[in-house]
Each structure stands twice: as structure tokens, then as C-alpha cells.
C-alpha positions in Angstrom: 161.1 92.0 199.4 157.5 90.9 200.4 156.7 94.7 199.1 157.9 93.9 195.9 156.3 90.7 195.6 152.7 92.2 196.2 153.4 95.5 194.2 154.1 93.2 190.6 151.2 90.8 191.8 148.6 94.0 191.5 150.5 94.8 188.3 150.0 91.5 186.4 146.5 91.5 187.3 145.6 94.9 185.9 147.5 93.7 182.7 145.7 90.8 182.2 142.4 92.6 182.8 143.3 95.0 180.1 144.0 92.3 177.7 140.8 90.6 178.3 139.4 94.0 177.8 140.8 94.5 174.1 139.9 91.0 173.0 136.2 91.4 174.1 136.0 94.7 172.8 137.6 93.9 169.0 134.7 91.1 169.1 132.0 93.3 168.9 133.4 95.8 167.0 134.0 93.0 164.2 130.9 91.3 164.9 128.9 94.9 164.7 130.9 95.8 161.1 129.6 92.6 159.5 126.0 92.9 160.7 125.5 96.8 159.0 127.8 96.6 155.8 128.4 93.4 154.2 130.7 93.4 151.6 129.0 93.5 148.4 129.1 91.1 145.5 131.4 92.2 142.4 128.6 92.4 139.4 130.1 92.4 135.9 129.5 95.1 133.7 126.7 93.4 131.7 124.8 92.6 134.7 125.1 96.4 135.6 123.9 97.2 132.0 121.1 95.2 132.0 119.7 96.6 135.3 120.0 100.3 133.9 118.9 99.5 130.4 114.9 99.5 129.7 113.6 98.3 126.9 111.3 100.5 124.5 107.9 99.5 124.5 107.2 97.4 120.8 105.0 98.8 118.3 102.1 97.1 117.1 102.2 96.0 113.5 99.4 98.3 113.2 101.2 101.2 113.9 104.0 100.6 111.0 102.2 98.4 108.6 100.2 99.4 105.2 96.4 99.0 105.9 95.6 95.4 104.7 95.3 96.2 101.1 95.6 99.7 98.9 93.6 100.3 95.9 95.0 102.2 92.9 93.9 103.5 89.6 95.4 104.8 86.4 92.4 106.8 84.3 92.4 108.5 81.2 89.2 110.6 81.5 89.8 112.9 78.2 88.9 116.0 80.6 84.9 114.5 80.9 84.5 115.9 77.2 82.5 111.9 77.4 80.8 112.7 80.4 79.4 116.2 78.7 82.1 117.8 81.6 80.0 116.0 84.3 82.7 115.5 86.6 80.8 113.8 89.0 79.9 111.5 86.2 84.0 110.3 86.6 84.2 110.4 90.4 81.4 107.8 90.7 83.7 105.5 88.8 86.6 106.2 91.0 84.2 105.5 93.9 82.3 102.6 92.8 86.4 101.5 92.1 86.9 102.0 96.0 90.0 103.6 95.2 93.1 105.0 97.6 94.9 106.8 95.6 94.0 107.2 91.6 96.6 108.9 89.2 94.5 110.8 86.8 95.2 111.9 82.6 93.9 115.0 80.8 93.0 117.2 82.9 91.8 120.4 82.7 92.3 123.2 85.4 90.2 126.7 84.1 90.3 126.2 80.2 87.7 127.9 77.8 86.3 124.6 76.7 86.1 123.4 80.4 84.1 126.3 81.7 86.7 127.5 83.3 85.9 125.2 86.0 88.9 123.9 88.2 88.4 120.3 87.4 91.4 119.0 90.0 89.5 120.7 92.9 86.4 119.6 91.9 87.3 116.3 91.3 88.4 115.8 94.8 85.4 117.2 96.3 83.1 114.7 94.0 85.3 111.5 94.9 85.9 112.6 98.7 89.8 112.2 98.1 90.8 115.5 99.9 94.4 115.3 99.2 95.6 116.1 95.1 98.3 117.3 93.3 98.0 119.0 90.0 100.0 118.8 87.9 100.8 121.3 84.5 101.7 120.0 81.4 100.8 123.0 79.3 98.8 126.2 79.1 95.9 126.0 77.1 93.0 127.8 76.1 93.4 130.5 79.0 93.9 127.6 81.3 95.9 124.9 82.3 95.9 120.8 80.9 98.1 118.1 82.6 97.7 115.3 85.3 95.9 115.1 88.3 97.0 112.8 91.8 94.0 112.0 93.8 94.5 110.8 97.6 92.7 109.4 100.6 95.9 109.4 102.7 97.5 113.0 103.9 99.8 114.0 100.9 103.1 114.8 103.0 105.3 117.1 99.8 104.8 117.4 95.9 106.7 117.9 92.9 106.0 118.6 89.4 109.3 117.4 87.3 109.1 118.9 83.2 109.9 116.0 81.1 111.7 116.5 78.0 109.4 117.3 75.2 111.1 118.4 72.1 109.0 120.4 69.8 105.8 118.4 70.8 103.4 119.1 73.3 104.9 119.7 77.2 104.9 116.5 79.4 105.5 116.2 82.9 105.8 113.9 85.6 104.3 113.9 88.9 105.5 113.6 92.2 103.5 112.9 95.6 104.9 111.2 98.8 102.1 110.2 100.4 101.5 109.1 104.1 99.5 105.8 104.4 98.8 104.8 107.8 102.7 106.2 108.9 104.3 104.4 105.5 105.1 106.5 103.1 105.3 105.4 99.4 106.3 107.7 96.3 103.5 107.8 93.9 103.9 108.7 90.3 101.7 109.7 87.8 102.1 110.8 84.0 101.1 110.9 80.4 103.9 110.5 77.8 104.2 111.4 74.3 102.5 109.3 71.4 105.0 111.1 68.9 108.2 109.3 68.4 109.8 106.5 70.2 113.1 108.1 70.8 111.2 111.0 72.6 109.2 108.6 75.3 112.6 106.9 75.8 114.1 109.9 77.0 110.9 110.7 79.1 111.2 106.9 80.7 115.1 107.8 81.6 113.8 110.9 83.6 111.2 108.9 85.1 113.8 106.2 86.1 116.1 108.6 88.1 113.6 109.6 90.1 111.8 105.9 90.9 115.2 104.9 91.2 115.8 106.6 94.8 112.7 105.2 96.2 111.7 102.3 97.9 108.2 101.8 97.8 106.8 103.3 94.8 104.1 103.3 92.4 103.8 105.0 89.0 100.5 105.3 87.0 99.8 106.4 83.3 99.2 106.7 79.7 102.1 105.8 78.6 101.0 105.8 74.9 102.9 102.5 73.8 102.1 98.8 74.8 105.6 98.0 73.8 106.8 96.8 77.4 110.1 96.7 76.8 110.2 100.4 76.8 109.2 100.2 80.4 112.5 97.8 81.2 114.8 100.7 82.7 112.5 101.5 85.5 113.2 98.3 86.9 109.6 97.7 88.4 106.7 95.1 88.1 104.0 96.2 85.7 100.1 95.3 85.6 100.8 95.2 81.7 102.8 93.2 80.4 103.8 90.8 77.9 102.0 87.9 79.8 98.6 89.9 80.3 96.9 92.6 78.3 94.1 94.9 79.9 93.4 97.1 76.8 92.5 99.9 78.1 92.4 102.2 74.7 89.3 100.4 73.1 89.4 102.4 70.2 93.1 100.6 69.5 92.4 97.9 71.4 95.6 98.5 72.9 97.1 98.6 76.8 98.7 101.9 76.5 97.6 102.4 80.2 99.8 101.1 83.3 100.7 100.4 86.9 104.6 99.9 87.4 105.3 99.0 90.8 107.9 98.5 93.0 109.0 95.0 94.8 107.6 96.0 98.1 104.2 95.6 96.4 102.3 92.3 95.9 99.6 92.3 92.9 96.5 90.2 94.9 94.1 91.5 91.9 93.3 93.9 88.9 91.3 94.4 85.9 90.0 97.3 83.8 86.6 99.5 84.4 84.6 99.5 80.8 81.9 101.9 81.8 84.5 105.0 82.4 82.2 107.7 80.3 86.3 108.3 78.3 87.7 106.8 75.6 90.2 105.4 77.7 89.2 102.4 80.2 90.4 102.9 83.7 92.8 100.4 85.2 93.3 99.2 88.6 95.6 97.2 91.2 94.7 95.8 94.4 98.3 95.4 96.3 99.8 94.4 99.8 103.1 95.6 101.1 105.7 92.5 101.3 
């Protein structure tokens, strides 16, 4: 019996050193686990957007703005036949004008009475405007007559659109987007006919689908009528208007010459040049993008 007694007396002490043995050990264990891999904070799913998500950088307003202002001309120069075809004659009054971009009327590009010389090439050689667009209205006297866009800013495509003419002599409208410091504007430039009313109406509704897909445009031109209402379906601002008369036809004392503009344009100034060596007068804008 005394056997017994000592054999369960070494078996309850082996049993409770075991015990002690698994509660010490499950200590560290849990003690170990929560110094090496705390359990992380839930983070919604904006926080976790916002840490992935970097910003662009922001563009400086001269980057995407219109240089401060931008000078533009409308100019009847009656291809120089006033200038005895001294075409640098004309580009001194587009440079003393400090124009941009000039839209240019009667031009001649190889005729007979010309000299054959290209005037549109010429022209932007005199003013230092690399960038031109001419543009054919007819052929005439082995040569070519229409309108002429002249540039200081990279001409980025061209179009020359046929107006309708009847039986008179051809018109056409051109066409240039042009890249101004990374804006790019449409600008226009024509010479309608001085026939019959009905005929420059139609020409205005050809104009007007075109200026009426773009944003910032600007359309230059003898328009051969100083009736202003005739220029109401093109929906833009004009230098000329009922309220203010340049004449710019001095022999009429008429403003058959304009500037329509778009309402992305503010007018800060604008007048006339009397000394153009034409029997037009050339007219200018000074404008700001809005």
C-alpha cells in the first residue's frame, strides 16, 4: 500500500510540472506573435485610393493661355498696283502694324500684270510671317488672283472652301487653324462679291457653317457691303458695326472691310491704317482671349 502511495505521489508531480510547462510556454509564444505581426488597421477604400493616386503636375497658365494680346489685320492691297508692285512697300505697313496674323485681299500669285512674281511668298518673306495660306479665287492672266493668310504662329492645316459665285467672278473662303502659343484658333479670311445682295447672302451662309463648328475664331475681309445686318447669321462680334464706322474704302467712304470675332475674344483696341499705298485702308484689332 505504501508502494502505491509513493508511485501516484511521483505521478502528480510530473503532471503538474507538465502543466506549468504549457502555460509558460503559450506565454511566449503569444507574447512573441504580438511583438512581430500586429494586426493591422482596416483602411477604407478612399484612404487606399488616395495613397496610390498621384496628382499630375499643374500647368502654368503660360503653357495653355494666348500670349497677352494678338494683333490682327484685314487689308485690301489691290495686288500693290498703288505701291508700283513694291511688295515690300505693303509689308512695312503690316510691320509698322505689329501684326500676328493679317488676312490679306487681291492677291496675285504669277499673273502677267504682276510680273509673274509669286506675291504670297514674297509677301511673307518681306513681313517675316513665315507661315501663309493662299488661297485661289480665279485664274487670271496666266496666273492665279485670290486671298492671302499671313502668320507669325505655325499654321497647323489649310483649306480653301469655293464659295458660290453664280455667273460672277469665283470667290472663296479661306481656312487656317493656327497654333498660338498651344491654342489653336480658326482664322478666316475672304473677299465677297460686290454684285447682288442675294449672291453675298448665300456666300455668308457658307461662311456661317463653317465658323459655326469653331470655338475660337476670327474671320477677316472685304466683304463689299457695310450693311451689318448681312453679317447677323455668323453669330460673331464685329469691329464694324452699326455703333462704329472705320471706313476703310475712302473712295466710298464706306466700311466695307471687317473683323468678325468670336466670344472668346475681347476687343482692347482698333482703328484703321491711312497710309496703306491701296485704295483700301487696312483695319486692325488688338484682342485678349476671355
Amino acid at each position: 500500500m505504501k508502494r502505491i502511495f509513493i508511485i501516484f505521489s511521483v505521478f502528480l508531480l510530473i503532471l503538474s510540472m507538465t502543466l506549468v510547462s504549457c502555460e509558460k510556454g503559450n506565454t511566449e509564444t503569444t507574447t512573441d506573435a504580438a511583438t512581430e505581426a500586429p494586426v493591422p488597421e482596416q483602411t477604407t477604400a478612399e484612404e487606399t485610393t488616395a495613397e496610390v493616386t498621384t496628382e499630375a503636375p499643374e500647368t502654368t497658365k503660360e503653357e495653355t493661355q494666348m500670349p497677352k494680346t494678338l494683333r490682327i489685320g484685314s487689308y485690301n492691297i489691290k495686288h500693290a498696283a498703288e505701291a508700283n508692285l513694291n511688295l515690300n512697300t505693303i509689308a512695312q505697313v503690316i510691320k509698322k502694324a505689329n501684326l500676328d496674323i493679317v488676312g490679306l485681299q487681291e492677291i496675285d500669285y504669277k499673273t502677267t500684270r504682276s510680273n509673274r512674281v509669286d506675291q504670297p511668298a514674297k509677301l511673307a518673306e518681306y513681313t517675316e510671317m513665315p507661315y501663309y495660306v493662299f488661297v485661289r479665287g480665279i485664274d487670271y492672266q496666266g496666273g492665279q488672283y485670290g486671298t492671302l493668310i499671313l502668320s507669325k504662329y505655325p499654321i497647323v492645316s489649310s483649306e480653301v472652301i469655293p464659295l458660290e459665285s453664280w455667273d460672277k467672278e469665283g470667290r472663296s473662303l479661306g481656312h487656317a487653324v493656327i497654333d498660338v502659343d498651344g491654342r489653336q484658333i480658326d482664322f478666316f479670311n475672304t473677299h465677297l462679291s460686290y454684285e447682288d445682295t442675294s449672291l453675298r447672302g448665300l456666300q455668308f451662309f457658307e461662311i456661317s457653317e463653317k465658323t459655326d463648328l469653331c470655338k475660337d475664331f476670327i474671320l477677316t475681309g472685304d466683304f463689299n457691303t457695310a450693311n451689318f445686318s448681312e453679317f447677323t447669321i455668323l453669330g460673331g462680334n464685329l469691329i464694324n458695326d452699326t455703333f462704329r464706322k472705320y471706313p476703310t474704302f475712302p473712295g466710298g467712304n464706306s466700311a466695307i472691310d471687317n473683323i468678325v470675332y468670336s466670344d472668346s475674344f475681347k476687343e482692347i483696341a482698333s482703328g484703321t491704317v491711312t497710309q496703306s499705298y491701296s485704295d483700301h485702308y487696312m483695319l486692325w484689332a488688338e484682342f485678349e482671349l476671355n
